[in-house]
C-alpha positions, 0 to 999 in steps of 0.5 A: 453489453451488461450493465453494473453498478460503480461509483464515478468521477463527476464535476459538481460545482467546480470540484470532482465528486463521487456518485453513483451510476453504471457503467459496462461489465467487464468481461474475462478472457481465458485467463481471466477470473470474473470477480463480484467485489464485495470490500475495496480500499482507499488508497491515495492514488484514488484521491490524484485520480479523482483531482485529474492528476494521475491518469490509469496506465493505458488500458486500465479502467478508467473506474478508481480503486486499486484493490479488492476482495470479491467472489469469482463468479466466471474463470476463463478457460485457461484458469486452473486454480479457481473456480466459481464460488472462490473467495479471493483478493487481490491487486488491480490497475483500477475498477475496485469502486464498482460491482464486478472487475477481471483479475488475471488467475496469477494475480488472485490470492485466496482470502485466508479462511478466518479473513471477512472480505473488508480484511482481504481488501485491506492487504494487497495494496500496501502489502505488496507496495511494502515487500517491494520497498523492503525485499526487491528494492530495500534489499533488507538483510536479516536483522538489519535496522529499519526506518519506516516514516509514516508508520501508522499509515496503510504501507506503513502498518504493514512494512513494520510487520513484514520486515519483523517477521520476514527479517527479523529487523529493528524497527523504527518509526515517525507518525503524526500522533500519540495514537499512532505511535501506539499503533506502531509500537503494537505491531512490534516497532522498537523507536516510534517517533511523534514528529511533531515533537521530536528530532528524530535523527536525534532520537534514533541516534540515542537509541541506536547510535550514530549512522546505524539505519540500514535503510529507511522506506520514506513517503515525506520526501524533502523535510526528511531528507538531511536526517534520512541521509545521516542516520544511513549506515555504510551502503545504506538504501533509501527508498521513495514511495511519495514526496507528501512534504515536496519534491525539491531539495535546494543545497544537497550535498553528494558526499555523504551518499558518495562516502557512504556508498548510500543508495536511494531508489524510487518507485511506485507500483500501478505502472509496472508492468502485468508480469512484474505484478504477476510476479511480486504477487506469487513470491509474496503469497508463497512468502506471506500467506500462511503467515495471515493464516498463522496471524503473524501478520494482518491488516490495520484497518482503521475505518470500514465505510459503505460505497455510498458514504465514498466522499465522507471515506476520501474526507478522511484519507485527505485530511490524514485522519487514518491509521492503517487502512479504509476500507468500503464495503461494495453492495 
């Protein structure tokens, strides 16, 4: 078997580190497309895989990294749409920290001709994580009001942009800092709320009014959940992506969510199935593509690294440092 280079999971003095190593090339099958990564993404996921407490789905690689941006370089017999030379990005199970990784044909995208590579792999993860929480689960109508906490953070940079133009929604925020409240407010977020500063039930009902939120994308979990569950207007939807602020909420009251008929809805995205990849790829590409291509939308990257500083990169996703994506480079 060929060998390529990949960045891997190593114990040193007692805590998971990165280093640098080989590991088997992966190789296609029929509808398959044979990818040189050339950028990947920070996500995460990658931090609780490195500590051992997110295990890949069955038959994923064991390598992190959940997206790229690459060159194929072989397609599978079956490939109809891409060819050798193709520039392409797209979501995977893992093995973007490493040369090469396989991608199914339905699950490539091709980069925007004005897109670098480093851009390309900043989109599909939180892209595709954002249309999820706000199309398929969120159900977002045209013009409703939306309330995006963590809003500087990668999901969070692309929710405000993709529920603006592909809803035309109101658009609310809470970030941890001045900057990246100002980062909110540039993508077109109407509130942006410093939680460290403010209430921001309190302020969100002084601009919009008493239980007017249609749904609200959360990442924070218990901290947020009294305000969440007030601020939601009648059928409200409250969509979980993580619980960074804990997961227990002692004394919770069913009423509001019975009398407001509130849905509240959990997900995330590595473990479901190919097909439902498959397929929330294509209906975002055939919805958000030309819109990269127009410059409606785009990724917020916040830092671009070199493979070989990974541990200076997982540094600053860990201590929430960043505003929008992290990127690395492959080579």
């Amino acid at each position: 078997m060929e060998k390529m280079k990949a960045l891997l999971v190593q114990e040193k003095n007692g805590q998971p580190v990165m280093v640098a190593g080989e590991t088997q090339k992966p190789v296609p099958s029929d509808n398959e497309l044979l990818v040189k990564i050339e950028a990947t993404a920070l996500n995460r996921a990658d931090l609780l895989q490195k500590s051992g407490n997110y295990p890949q789905p069955e038959g994923a690689s064991e390598i992190l990294g959940l997206e790229m941006a690459g060159q194929v370089v072989y397609s599978g017999s079956s490939v109809q749409n891409f060819t050798e030379g193709d520039r392409v990005f797209g979501l995977l199970p893992g093995g973007g920290y490493s040369e090469y990784c396989v991608i199914p044909e339905s699950m490539a995208m091709p980069v925007p001709e004005s897109f670098s590579y480093e851009e390309a792999a900043a989109i599909p993860e939180v892209f595709l994580t954002a249309y999820q929480a706000l199309i398929w689960l969120g159900e977002l109508s045209e013009n409703g009001q939306v309330l995006i906490h963590a809003g500087a953070s990668g999901v969070g940079t692309a929710a405000i942009q993709l529920a603006l133009h592909l809803k035309r929604a109101r658009v609310c925020t809470t970030s941890g800092s001045g900057r990246k409240q100002e980062i909110c407010a540039s993508l077109g977020a109407e509130i942006n709320i410093n939680y460290n500063e403010q209430n921001f039930a309190d302020v969100i009902e002084s601009g919009l009014g008493k239980e007017r939120i249609n749904l609200i994308i959360d990442f924070i979990g218990k901290p947020y959940w009294d305000q969440n569950i007030r601020l939601l207007a009648m059928d409200g939807r409250l969509v979980y992506l993580a619980m960074m602020g804990g997961a227990t909420i002692e004394k919770m009251s069913l009423v509001p969510i019975l009398r407001k008929r509130l849905s509240i809805k959990g997900s995330t995205l590595r473990n479901r199935s190919t097909a439902y990849k498959e397929k929330l790829t294509q209906e975002f590409a055939a919805s958000c593509i030309n819109l990269f291509h127009k410059g409606n939308l785009h990724p917020v990257i916040d830092s671009v690294y070199d493979w070989h500083d990974v541990e200076s990169a997982h540094q600053r996703m860990k201590q929430n440092r960043n505003a929008g994506k992290i990127v690395m480079s492959v080579g």
